[in-house]
N, C-alpha and C positions, 0 to 999 in steps of 0.2 A: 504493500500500500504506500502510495507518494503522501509526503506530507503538503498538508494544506498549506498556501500562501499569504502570509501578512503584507500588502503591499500601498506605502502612501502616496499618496498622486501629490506630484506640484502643477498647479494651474497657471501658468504664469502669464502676465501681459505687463509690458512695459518694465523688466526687471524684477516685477515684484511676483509675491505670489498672491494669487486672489481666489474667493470663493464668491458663490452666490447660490439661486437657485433658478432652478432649470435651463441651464447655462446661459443664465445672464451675472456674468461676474461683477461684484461692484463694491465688494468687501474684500479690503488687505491683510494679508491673512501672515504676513511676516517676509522674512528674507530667505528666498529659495534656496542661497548657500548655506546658510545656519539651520535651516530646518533640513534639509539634505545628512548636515553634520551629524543632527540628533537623534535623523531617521536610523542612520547606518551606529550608530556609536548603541542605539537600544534593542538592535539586533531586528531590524527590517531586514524581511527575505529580498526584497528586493525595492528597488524604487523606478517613480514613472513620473516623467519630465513631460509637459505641456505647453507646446507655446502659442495660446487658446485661440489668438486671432491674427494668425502669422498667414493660413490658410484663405481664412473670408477677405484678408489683404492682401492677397497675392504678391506676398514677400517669401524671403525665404526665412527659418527660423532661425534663433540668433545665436548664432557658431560659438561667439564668444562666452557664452552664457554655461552654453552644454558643456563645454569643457571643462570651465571651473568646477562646476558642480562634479562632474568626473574624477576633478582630481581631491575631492573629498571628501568621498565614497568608495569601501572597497565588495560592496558588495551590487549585482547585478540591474544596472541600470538601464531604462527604455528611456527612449525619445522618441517626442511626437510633436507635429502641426508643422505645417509649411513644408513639408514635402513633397517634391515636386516630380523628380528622375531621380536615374538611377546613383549622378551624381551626387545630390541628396541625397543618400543612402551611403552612399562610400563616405561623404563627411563627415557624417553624424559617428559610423562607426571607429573612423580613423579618429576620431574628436573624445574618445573614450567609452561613449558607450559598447553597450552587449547585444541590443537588440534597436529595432528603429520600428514606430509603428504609424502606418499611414492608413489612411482614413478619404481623405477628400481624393486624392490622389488616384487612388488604387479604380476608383467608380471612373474617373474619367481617363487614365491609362493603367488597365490593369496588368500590364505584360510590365511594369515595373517590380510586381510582386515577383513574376519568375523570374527575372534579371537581377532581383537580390539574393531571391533563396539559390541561386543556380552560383553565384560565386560567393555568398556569406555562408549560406547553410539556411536549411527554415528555420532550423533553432534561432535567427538573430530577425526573422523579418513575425512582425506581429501584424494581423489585421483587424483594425480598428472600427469597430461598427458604433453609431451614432444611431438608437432607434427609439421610435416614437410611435405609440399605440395609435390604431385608427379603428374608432368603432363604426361597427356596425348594426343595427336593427336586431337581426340576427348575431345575440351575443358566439353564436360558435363562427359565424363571418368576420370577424375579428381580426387584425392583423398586427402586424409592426413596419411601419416603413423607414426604410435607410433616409437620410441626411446630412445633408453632408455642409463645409462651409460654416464650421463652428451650431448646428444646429440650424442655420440661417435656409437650405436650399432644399425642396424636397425632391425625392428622385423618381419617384412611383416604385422603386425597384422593394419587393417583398423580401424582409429581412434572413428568414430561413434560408429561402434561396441561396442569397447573397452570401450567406457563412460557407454554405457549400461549396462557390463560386471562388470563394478566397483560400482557403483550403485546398482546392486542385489544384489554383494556380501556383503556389510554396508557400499563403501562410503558417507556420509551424505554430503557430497561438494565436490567439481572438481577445481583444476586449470587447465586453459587451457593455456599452454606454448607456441605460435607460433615462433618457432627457426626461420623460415627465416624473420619476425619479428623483431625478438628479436637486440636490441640496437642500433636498425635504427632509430629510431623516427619517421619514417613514419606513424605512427599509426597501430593500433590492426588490428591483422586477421579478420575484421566483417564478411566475410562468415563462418569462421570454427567455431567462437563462437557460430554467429545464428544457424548454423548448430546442433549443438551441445545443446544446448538448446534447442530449438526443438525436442530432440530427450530423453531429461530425463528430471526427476521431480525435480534436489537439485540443487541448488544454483550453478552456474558459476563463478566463478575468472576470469576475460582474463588478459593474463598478454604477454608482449613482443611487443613493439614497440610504446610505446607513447612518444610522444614530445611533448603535451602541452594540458590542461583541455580541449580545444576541441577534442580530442582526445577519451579523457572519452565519454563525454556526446554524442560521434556518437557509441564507443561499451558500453557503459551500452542501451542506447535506441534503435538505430536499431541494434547493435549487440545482445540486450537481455540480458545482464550478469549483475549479482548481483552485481557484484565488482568489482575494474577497479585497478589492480596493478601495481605499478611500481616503478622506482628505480634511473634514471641518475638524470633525473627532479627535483628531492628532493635534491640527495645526494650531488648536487653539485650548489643547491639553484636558479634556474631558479625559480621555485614556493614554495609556502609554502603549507601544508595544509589545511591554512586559506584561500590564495588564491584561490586554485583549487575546494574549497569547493562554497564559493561566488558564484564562476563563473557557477558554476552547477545550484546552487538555482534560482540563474538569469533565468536561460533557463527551467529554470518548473523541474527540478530533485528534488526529496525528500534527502536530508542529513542531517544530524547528526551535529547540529553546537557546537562548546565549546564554555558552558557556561564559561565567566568570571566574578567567584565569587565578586573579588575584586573592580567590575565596581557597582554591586546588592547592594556590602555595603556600597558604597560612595552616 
């Protein structure tokens, strides 16, 4: 059995990091370098870099940025927004991170996905899903559709699909984004995740709506997903992730604890 994933999202625009909800960010949520520090120093499995409106700006994301933060971190970092080609992919990993995860990009050239995994590995290319429930009448008509462009563009494209569609072409991991989710704290989409998982072979992220370690432990288990991301809960110190770790193991979840060296040598 793989252990489940603690992983803290930085949201970034303009340097900083910022939270909001339903991805309209508008709350400063601290310094992506210093919370990066605290992430890795509290024993985060990994961390995930966002530069939230690098994409809907048709910039590229800020090189300078990714790096710093790379160099103080030693454990497994993603980047995301404003990726463009496959150039963009060779930066981002030659810039220190482990993985690079595109989203806008991938829907309007997706032959960038197999131009990354085809010389990084899938293990380093993530595909980044952005989805938003669309009812129907008929609640089993129900859907989720892709968007892309910081949340801002809708694509008509059906989100199951699309996971599948990223998948063949080399993503080796998925975030799944639920925008109307997203900085509620209500907890994760567990239908679109199960759904979603269900439906491919790689690794799940769910990310957008926790408010607290039970949160996790209802979508990594009945929602299915590898790894339970998030971002107010940390950034603004409701939990640590010593806490949210505990709390998991308590309940039968498999994690990743930090070893403290300095306990071993006393």
């Amino acid at each position: 059995m793989l252990a489940k994933r603690i992983i803290p999202c930085l949201d970034v625009k303009n340097g900083r990091n910022v939270r909001g909800v339903k991805f309209s960010a508008d709350r400063d949520a601290g310094d992506p370098i210093e919370l990066a520090r605290r992430y890795d120093a509290e024993g985060a499995d990994e961390l995930v870099f966002y530069d939230i409106t690098a994409s809907a700006e048709r910039r590229h994301i800020v090189a300078d940025l990714v790096r710093r933060v790379s160099e103080q971190v030693f454990i497994p970092f993603t980047v995301g927004g404003g990726v463009r080609d496959f150039e963009d992919i060779k930066a981002i990993i030659e810039g220190g991170a482990e993985k690079v995860s595109i989203n806008s990009a991938a829907v309007r050239n997706p032959e960038i996905l197999s131009q990354g995994a085809e010389t990084f590995g899938v293990q380093a290319i993530v595909g980044s899903i952005d989805a938003i429930r669309r009812s129907a009448e008929d609640p089993a008509e129900t859907w989720w559709e892709v968007v892309i462009d910081g949340g801002r563009a809708p694509t008509g494209r059906n989100v199951l699909e699309w996971a599948e569609e990223l998948v063949d072409r080399g993503a080796g991991e998925l975030v799944l984004n639920s925008i109307d989710a997203d900085g509620t704290k209500d907890g994760y989409d567990i239908a679109l995740t199960r759904a979603v998982a269900e439906r491919v072979e790689v690794p799940i992220v769910a990310s957008g709506g926790c408010g607290g370690p039970e949160h996790m432990v209802e979508v990594l288990r009945e929602g299915r997903a590898s790894a339970a991301l998030a971002a107010s809960i940390f950034h603004y110190r409701q939990y640590s992730i010593p806490e949210v770790k505990r709390y998991l193991s308590e309940r039968g979840l498999l994690v990743r604890m930090k070893v403290d060296l300095s306990e071993m040598e006393g």
